[in-house]
One Martini backbone bead per residue (centre of mass of N, CA, C, O) as a GRO file, in nm:
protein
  456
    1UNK     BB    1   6.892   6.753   8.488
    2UNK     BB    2   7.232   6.582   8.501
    3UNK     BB    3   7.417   6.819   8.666
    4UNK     BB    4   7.690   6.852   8.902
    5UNK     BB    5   7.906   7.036   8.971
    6UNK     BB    6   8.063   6.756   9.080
    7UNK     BB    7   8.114   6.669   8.804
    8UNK     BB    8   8.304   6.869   8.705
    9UNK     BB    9   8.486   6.904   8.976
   10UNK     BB   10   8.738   6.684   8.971
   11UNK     BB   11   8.945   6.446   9.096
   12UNK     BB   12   9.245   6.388   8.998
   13UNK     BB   13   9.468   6.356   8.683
   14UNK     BB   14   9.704   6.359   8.453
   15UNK     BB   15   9.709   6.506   8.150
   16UNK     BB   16   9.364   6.375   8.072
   17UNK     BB   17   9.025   6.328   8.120
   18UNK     BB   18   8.981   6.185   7.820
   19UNK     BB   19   9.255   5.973   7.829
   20UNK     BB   20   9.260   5.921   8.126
   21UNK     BB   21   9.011   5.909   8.325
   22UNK     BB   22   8.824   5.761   8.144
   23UNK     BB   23   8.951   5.514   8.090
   24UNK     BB   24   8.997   5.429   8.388
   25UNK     BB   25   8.703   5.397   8.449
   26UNK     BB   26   8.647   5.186   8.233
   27UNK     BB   27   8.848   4.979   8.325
   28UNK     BB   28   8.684   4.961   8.615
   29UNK     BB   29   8.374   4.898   8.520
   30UNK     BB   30   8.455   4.643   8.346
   31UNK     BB   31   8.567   4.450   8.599
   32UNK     BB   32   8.303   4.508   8.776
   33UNK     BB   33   8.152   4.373   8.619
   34UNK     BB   34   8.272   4.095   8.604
   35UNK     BB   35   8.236   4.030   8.895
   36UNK     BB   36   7.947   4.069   8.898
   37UNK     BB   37   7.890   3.837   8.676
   38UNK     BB   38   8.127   3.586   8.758
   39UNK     BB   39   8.399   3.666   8.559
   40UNK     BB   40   8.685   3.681   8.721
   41UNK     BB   41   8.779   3.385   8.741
   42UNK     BB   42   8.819   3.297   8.466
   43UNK     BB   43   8.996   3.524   8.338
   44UNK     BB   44   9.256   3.565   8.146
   45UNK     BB   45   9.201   3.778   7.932
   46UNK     BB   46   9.267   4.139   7.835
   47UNK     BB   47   9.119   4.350   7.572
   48UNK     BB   48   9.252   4.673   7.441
   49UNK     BB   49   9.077   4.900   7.221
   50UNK     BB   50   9.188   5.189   7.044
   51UNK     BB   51   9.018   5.508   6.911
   52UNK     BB   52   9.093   5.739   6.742
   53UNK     BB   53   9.194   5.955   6.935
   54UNK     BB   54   9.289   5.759   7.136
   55UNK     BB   55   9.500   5.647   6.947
   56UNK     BB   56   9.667   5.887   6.839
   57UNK     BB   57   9.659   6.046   7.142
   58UNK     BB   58   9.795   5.802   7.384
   59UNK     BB   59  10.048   5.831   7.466
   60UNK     BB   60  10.079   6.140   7.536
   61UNK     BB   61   9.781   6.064   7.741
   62UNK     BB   62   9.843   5.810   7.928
   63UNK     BB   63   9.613   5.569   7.842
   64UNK     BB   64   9.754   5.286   7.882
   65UNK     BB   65   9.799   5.336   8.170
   66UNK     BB   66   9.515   5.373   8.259
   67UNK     BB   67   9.401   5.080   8.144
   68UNK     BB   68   9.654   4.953   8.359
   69UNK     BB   69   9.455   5.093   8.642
   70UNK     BB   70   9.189   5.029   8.607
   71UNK     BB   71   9.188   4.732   8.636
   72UNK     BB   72   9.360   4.704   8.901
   73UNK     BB   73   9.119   4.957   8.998
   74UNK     BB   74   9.234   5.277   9.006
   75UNK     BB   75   9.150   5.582   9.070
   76UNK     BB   76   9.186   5.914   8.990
   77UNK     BB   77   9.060   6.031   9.303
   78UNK     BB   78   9.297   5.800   9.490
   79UNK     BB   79   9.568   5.780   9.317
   80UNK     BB   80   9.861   5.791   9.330
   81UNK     BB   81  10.104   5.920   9.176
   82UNK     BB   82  10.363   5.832   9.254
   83UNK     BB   83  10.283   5.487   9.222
   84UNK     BB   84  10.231   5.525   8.871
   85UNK     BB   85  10.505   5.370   8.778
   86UNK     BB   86  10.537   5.123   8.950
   87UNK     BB   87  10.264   4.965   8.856
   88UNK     BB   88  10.353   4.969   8.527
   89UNK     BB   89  10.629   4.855   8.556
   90UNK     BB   90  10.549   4.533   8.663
   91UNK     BB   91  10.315   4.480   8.454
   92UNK     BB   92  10.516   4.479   8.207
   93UNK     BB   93  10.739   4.256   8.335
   94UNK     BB   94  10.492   4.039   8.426
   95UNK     BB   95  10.289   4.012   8.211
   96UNK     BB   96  10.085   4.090   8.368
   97UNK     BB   97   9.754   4.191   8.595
   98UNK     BB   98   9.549   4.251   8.879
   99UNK     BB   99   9.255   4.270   8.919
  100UNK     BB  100   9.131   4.406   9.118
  101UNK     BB  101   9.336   4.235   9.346
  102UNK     BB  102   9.223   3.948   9.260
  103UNK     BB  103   9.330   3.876   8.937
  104UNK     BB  104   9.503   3.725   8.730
  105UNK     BB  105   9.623   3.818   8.404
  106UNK     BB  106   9.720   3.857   8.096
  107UNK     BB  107   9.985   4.072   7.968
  108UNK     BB  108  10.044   4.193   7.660
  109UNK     BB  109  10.089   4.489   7.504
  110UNK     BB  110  10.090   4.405   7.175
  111UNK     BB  111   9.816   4.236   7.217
  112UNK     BB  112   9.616   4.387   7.474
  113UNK     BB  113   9.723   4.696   7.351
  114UNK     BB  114   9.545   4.864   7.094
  115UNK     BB  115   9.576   5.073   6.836
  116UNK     BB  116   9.346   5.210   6.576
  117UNK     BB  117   9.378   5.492   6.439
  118UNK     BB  118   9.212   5.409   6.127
  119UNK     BB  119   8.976   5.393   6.358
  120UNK     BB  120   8.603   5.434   6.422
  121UNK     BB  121   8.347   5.502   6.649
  122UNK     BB  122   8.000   5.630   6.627
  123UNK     BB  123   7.963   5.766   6.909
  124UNK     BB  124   8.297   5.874   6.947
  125UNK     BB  125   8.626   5.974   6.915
  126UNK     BB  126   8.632   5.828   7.230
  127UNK     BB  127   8.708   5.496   7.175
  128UNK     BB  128   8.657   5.169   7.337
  129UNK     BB  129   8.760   4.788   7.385
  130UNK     BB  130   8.643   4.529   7.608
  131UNK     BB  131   8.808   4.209   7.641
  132UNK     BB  132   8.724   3.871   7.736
  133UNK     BB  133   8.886   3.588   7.824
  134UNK     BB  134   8.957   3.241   7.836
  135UNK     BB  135   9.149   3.014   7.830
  136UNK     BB  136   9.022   2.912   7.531
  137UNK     BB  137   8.920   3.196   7.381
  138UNK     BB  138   8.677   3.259   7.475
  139UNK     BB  139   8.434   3.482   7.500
  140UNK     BB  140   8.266   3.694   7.792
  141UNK     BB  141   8.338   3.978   7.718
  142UNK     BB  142   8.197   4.279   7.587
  143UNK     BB  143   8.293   4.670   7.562
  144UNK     BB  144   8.176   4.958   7.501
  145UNK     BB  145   8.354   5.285   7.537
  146UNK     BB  146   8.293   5.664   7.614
  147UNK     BB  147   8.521   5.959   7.632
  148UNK     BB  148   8.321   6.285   7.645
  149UNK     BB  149   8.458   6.477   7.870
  150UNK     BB  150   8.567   6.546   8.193
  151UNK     BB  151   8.547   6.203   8.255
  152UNK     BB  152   8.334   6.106   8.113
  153UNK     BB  153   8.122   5.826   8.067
  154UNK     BB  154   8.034   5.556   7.843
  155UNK     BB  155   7.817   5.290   7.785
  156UNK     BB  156   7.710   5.093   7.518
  157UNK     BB  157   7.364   5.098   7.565
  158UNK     BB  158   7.334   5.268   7.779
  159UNK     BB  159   7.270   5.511   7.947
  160UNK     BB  160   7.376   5.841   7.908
  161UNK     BB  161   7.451   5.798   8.195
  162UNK     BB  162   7.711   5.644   8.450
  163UNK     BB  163   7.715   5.869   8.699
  164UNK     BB  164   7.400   5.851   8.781
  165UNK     BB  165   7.114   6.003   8.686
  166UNK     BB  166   6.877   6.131   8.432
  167UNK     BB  167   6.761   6.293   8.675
  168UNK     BB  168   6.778   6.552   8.907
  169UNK     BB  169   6.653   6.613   9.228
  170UNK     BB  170   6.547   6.944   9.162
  171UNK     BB  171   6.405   7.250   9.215
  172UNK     BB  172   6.601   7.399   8.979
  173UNK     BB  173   6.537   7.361   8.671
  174UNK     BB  174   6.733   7.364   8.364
  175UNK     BB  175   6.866   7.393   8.016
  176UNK     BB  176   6.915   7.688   8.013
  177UNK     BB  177   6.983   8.023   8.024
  178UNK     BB  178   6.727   8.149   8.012
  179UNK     BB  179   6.609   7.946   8.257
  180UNK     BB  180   6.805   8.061   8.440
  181UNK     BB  181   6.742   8.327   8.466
  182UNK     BB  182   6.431   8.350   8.501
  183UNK     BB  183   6.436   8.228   8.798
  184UNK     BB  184   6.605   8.409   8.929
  185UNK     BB  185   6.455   8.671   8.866
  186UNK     BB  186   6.198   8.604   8.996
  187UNK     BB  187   6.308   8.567   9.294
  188UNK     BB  188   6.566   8.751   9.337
  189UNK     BB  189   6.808   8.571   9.272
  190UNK     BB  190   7.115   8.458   9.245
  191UNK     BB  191   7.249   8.170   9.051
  192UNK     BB  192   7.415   8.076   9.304
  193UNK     BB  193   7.176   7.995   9.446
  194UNK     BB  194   7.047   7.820   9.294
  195UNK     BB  195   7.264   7.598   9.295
  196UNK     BB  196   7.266   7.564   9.585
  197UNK     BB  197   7.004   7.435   9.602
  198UNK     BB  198   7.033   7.215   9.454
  199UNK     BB  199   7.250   7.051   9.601
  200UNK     BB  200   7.095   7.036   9.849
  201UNK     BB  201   6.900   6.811   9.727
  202UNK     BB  202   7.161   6.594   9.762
  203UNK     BB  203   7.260   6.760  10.025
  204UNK     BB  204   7.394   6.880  10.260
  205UNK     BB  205   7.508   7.238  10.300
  206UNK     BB  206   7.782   7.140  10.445
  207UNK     BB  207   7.894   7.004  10.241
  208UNK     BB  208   7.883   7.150   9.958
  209UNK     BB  209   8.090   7.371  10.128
  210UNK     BB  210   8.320   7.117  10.172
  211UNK     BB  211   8.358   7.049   9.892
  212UNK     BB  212   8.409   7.299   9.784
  213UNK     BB  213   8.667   7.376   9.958
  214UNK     BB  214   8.804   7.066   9.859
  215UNK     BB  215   8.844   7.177   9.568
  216UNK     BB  216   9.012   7.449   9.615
  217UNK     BB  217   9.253   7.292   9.754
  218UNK     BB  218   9.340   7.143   9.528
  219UNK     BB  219   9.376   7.384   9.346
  220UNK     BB  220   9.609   7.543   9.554
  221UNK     BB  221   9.805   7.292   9.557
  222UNK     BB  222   9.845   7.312   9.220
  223UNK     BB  223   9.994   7.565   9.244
  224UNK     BB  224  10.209   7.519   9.434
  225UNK     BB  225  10.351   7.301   9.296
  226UNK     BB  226  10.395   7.470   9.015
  227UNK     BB  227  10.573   7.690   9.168
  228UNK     BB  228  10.808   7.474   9.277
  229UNK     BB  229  10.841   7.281   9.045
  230UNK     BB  230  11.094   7.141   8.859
  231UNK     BB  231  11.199   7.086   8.514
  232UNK     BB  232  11.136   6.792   8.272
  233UNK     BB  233  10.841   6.705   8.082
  234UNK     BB  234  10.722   6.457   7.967
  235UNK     BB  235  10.764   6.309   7.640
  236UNK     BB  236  11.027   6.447   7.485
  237UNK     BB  237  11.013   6.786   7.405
  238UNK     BB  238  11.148   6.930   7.642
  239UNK     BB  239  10.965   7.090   7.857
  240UNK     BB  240  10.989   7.331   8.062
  241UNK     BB  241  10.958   7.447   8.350
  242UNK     BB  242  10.806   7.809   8.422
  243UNK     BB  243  10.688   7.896   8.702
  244UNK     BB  244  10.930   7.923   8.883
  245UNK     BB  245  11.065   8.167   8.712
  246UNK     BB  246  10.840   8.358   8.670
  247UNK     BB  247  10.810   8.416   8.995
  248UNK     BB  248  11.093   8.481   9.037
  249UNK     BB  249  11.048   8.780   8.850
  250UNK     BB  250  10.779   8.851   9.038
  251UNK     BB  251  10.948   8.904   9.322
  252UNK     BB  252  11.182   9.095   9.209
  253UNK     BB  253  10.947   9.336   9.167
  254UNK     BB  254  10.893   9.381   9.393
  255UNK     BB  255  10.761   9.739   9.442
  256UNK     BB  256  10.735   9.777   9.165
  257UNK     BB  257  10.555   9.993   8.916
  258UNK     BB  258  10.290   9.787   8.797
  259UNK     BB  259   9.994   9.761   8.620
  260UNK     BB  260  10.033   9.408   8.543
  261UNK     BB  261  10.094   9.244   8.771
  262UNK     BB  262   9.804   9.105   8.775
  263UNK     BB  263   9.896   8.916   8.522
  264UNK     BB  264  10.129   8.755   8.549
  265UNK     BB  265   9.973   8.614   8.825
  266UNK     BB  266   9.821   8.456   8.638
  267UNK     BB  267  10.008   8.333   8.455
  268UNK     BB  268  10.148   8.151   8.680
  269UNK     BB  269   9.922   7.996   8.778
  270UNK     BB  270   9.820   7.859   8.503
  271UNK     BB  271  10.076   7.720   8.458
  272UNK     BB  272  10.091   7.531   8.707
  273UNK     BB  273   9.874   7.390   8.667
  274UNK     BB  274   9.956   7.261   8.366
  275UNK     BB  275  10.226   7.136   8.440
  276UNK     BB  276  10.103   6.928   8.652
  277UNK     BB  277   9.940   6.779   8.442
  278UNK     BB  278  10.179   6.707   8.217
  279UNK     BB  279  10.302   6.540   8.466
  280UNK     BB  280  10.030   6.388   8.650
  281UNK     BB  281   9.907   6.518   8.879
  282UNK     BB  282   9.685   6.710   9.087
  283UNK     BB  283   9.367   6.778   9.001
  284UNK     BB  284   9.084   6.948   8.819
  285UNK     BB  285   8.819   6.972   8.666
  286UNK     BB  286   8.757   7.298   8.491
  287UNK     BB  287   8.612   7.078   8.294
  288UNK     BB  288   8.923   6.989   8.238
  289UNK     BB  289   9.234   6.947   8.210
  290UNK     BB  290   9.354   7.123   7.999
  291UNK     BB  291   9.208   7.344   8.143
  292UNK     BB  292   9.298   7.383   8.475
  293UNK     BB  293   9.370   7.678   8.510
  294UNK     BB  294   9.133   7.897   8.492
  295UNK     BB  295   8.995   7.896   8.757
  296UNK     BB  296   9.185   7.911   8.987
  297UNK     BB  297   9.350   8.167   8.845
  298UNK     BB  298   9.116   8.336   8.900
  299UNK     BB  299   9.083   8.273   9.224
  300UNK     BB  300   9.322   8.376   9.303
  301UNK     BB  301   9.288   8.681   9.163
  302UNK     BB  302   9.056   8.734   9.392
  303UNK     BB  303   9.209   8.678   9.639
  304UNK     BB  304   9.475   8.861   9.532
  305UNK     BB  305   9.308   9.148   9.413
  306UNK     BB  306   9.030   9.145   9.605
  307UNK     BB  307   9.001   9.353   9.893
  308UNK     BB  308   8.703   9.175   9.965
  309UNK     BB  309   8.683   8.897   9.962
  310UNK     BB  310   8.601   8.551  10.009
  311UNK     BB  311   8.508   8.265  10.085
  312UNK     BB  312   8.194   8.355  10.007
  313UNK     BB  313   8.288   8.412   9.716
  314UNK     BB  314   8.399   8.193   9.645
  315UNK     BB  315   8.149   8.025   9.600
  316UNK     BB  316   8.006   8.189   9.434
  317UNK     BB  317   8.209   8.132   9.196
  318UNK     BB  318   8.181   7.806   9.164
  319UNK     BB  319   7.862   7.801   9.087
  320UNK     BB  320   7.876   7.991   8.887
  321UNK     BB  321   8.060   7.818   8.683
  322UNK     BB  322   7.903   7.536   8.751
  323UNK     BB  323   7.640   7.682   8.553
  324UNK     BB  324   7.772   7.703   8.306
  325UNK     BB  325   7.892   7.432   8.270
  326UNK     BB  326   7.612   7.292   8.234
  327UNK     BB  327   7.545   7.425   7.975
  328UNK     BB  328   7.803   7.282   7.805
  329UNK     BB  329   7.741   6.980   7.872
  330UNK     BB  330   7.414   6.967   7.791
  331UNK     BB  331   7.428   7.186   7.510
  332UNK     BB  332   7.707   7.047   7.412
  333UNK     BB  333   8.069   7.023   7.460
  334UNK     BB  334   8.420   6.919   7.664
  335UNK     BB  335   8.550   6.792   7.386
  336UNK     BB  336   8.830   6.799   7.192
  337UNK     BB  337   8.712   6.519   7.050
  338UNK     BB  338   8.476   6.726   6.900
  339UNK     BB  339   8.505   7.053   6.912
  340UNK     BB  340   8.766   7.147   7.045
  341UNK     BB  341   8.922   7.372   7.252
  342UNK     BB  342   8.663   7.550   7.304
  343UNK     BB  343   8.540   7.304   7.464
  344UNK     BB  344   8.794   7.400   7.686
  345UNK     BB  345   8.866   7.673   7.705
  346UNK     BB  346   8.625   7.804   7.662
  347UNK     BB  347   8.485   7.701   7.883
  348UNK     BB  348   8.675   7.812   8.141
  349UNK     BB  349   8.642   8.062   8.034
  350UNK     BB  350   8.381   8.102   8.083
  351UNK     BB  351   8.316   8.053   8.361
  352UNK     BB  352   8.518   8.246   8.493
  353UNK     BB  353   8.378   8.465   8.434
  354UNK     BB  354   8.104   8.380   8.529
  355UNK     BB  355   8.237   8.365   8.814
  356UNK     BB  356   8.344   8.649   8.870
  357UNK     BB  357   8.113   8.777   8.889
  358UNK     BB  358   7.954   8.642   9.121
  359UNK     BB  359   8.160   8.737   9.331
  360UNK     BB  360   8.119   9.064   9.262
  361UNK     BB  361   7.789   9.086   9.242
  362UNK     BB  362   7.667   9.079   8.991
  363UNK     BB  363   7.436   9.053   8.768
  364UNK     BB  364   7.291   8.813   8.586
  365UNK     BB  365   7.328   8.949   8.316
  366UNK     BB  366   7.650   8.984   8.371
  367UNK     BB  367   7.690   8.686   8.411
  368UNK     BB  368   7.563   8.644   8.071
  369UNK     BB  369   7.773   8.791   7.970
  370UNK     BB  370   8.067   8.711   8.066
  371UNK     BB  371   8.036   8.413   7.923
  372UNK     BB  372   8.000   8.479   7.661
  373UNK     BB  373   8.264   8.648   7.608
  374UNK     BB  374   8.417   8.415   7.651
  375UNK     BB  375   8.364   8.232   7.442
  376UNK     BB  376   8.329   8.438   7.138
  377UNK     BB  377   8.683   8.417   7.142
  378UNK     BB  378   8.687   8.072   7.091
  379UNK     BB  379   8.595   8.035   6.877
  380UNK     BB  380   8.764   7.826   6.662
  381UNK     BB  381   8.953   7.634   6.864
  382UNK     BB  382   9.195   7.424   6.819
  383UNK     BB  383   9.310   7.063   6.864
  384UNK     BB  384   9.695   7.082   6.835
  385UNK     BB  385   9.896   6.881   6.978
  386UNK     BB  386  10.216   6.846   7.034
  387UNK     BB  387  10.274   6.483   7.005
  388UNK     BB  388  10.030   6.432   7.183
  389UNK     BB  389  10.062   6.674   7.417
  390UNK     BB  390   9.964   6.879   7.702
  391UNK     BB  391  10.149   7.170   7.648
  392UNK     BB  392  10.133   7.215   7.355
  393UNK     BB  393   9.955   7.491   7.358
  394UNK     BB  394   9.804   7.424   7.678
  395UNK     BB  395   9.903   7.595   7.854
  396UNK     BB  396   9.939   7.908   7.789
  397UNK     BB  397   9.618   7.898   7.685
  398UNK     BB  398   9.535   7.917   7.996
  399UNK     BB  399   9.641   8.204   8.029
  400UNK     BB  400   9.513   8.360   7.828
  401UNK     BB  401   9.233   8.268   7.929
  402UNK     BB  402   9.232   8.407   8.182
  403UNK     BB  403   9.272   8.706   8.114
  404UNK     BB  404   9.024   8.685   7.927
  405UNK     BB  405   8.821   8.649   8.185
  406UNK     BB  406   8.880   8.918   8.327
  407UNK     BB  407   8.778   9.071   8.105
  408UNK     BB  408   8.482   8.973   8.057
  409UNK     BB  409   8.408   9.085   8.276
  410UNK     BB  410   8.433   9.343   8.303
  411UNK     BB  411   8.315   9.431   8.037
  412UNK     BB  412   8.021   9.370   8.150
  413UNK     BB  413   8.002   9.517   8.406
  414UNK     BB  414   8.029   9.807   8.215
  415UNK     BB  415   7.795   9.787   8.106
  416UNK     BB  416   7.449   9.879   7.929
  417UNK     BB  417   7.202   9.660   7.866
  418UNK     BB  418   7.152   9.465   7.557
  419UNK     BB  419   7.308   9.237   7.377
  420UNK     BB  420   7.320   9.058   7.081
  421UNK     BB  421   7.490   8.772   7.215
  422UNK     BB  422   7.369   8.484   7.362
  423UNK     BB  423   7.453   8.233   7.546
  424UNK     BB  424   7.293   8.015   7.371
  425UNK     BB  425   7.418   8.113   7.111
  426UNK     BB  426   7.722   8.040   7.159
  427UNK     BB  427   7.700   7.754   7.240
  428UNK     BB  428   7.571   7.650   6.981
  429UNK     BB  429   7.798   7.768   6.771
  430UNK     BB  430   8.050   7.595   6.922
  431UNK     BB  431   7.883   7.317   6.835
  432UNK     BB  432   7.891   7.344   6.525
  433UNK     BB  433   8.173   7.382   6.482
  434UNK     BB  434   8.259   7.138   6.586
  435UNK     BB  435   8.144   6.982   6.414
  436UNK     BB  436   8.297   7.112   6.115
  437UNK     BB  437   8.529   7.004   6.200
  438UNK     BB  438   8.793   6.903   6.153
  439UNK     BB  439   8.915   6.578   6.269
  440UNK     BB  440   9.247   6.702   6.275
  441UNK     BB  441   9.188   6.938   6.471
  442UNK     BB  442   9.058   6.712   6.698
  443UNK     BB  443   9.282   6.580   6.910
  444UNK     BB  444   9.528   6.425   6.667
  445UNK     BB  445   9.782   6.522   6.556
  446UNK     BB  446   9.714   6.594   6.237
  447UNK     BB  447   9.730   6.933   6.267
  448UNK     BB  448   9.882   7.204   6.296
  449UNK     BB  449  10.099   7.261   6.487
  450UNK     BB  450  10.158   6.909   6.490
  451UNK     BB  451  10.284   6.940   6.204
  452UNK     BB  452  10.438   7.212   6.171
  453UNK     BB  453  10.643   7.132   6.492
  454UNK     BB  454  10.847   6.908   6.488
  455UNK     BB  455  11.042   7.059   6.689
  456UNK     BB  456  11.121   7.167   7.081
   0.00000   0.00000   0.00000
């Protein structure tokens, strides 16, 4: 095992995990390089290509920005959002900016942030490359980085991970979902127990509670913004926020008998916190931007219709989709510039669904039927936002996969016996539909809605 519950589960920045929070990262481990290697007092320029997806849509997706805040210093989950205007208008004013707060370097944006559309490098398609120059020209250092998805960085010719360990010392490893079920029935103890277990085994069980407990205030913060927060959405769609409007319409029905209205209030939940990263708020991602709306959503779901919850349940909610998302982190990917967005709101939505059962009690074997069936209904659903903005159709996608998420939660629940397709065989089925999808279709902004929707 190489993924620990919070390395999905990141505070950070919208609108995009791989576009905005990768690039950051990847941008400020250049400059630290730079640093420890004492070549950050001689560099006079320092230029960034960007490839592939990350080119296409890449202004969409505020990469620009990121990699003129990464290079400053700072970071996705420390930087003030409010302040990230104001950061950006300056360094492009004064064609400088400052290295990690130390050194000025010389930045003209036409000449020292490339869009290279036309171009990929072959580790992945989120594919950057940080060059350092002397005064005299002569380079200094150059790195390839890929933004893997949900903020994971690589940097070429690096271990597969430059997050952590190449595998984390945990009592209880498994590989796959099969034998993630091995373990915990052989114990006879449910899934998040396992997590919890693992976690504990890096830090000390009181942390591993507060930080689960600061991760889900992150997620309620931001729904709770989303839904008092109106206006219109950055990036030129003109995209109104819709969740206060949604909220005010189902707070006007209180009281009025509707079998559905806890549909409505997860359609808003999801659906605000989604508007929030489209804005550049403060987001979790989980286990991406994109998808960032589908856990919280159902967590507020279970907080708020489900009459014995807990915050203990809360808990084992997170533990328990934290484990689903390390396999398909580690056993396929969960980036939409890989494998489509099956591989982000796909996956947030397996997570949900699978924990939202172990939130509710259920046995290990309906915890991964329903993360199971949470996949199984968004194979090959490609990443094709219009604009190359995280908006259309990425908002709503977000409230679908929560309804979606609950529905197969309870389907999982309600069955009895062996279902047909296990978790492994459709993580695998994702991975492979992704690999064979044109790269069109796959956050490039070159074909579907993106192509088709020309004005909003």
């Amino acid at each position: 095992m190489k993924t620990s519950v919070f390395d999905l589960f990141k505070v950070g920045i919208g609108p995009s995990s791989s576009h905005t929070m990768g690039p950051m990262r990847a941008a400020r481990q250049f400059a630290v390089q730079l640093e420890q290697d004492q070549l950050l007092g001689i560099t006079e320029r320092i230029k960034t290509e960007l490839f592939g997806s990350l080119a296409l849509t890449g202004l969409g997706h505020a990469t620009d920005r990121a990699i003129l805040l990464g290079l400053a210093g700072e970071e996705p989950e420390r930087v003030d959002p409010a302040a990230i205007e104001q950061i950006v208008l300056k360094i492009r004013a004064d064609e400088s900016l400052v290295v990690l707060g130390r050194q000025r370097v010389r930045f003209v944006e036409v000449q020292d942030l490339l869009f290279l559309n036309d171009e990929t490098l072959p580790g992945h398609p989120n594919a950057m490359r940080f060059t350092a120059f002397e005064r005299a020209g002569r380079i200094l250092q150059s790195a390839v980085y890929y933004s893997i998805g949900g903020g994971f960085i690589v940097r070429e010719g690096a271990r597969p991970t430059t997050d952590g360990p190449a595998v984390l010392p945990v009592p209880n490893p498994f590989s796959n979902a099969a034998e993630l079920l091995e373990l915990a029935n052989t114990r006879a103890v449910p899934i998040w127990r396992i997590i919890l277990e693992n976690e504990c085994a890096l830090r000390p069980e009181r942390e591993v509670r507060e930080r689960l407990l600061a991760i889900w205030a992150v997620m309620n913060a931001c729904i709770e913004r989303g839904l008092t927060t109106e206006g219109i959405l950055p990036g030129g769609l003109k995209v109104r926020r819709r969740a206060p409007r949604l909220l005010a319409k189902i707070q006007a029905r209180h009281g009025q008998p509707d079998p559905l209205v806890a549909m409505d209030w997860v359609n808003v939940f999801a659906m605000a916190v989604n508007e929030e990263n489209a804005a550049g708020g403060r987001v979790v991602t989980a286990p991406t931007n994109g998808a960032a709306g589908l856990v919280p959503a159902v967590g507020r779901y279970y907080r708020q219709f489900i009459p014995d919850s807990s915050e203990e349940g809360l808990l084992r909610y997170l533990l328990t989709a934290g484990a689903i998302g390390i396999l398909y982190k580690e056993n396929a990917s969960i980036s939409g510039a890989e494998v489509g967005c099956q591989g982000e709101v796909g996956v947030a939505c397996s997570m949900a669904a699978g924990g939202l059962a172990g939130a509710l009690g259920a046995s290990n074997e309906e915890v991964e039927h329903a993360a199971e069936i949470g996949m199984e209904h968004h194979l090959g659903m490609t990443c094709d936002p219009i604009g190359g903005l995280v908006q259309i159709p990425c908002i709503e996608r977000n409230a679908i996969g929560a309804v979606k998420a609950i529905n197969a939660c309870r389907m999982a629940m309600q069955e009895s016996g062996d279902h047909k397709v296990s978790l492994d065989q459709v993580i695998r089925t994702m991975f492979q539909t992704g690999l064979d999808m044109q790269s069109r279709y796959k956050e490039t902004a070159l074909a579907g809605l993106a192509v088709n929707v020309k004005d909003c």
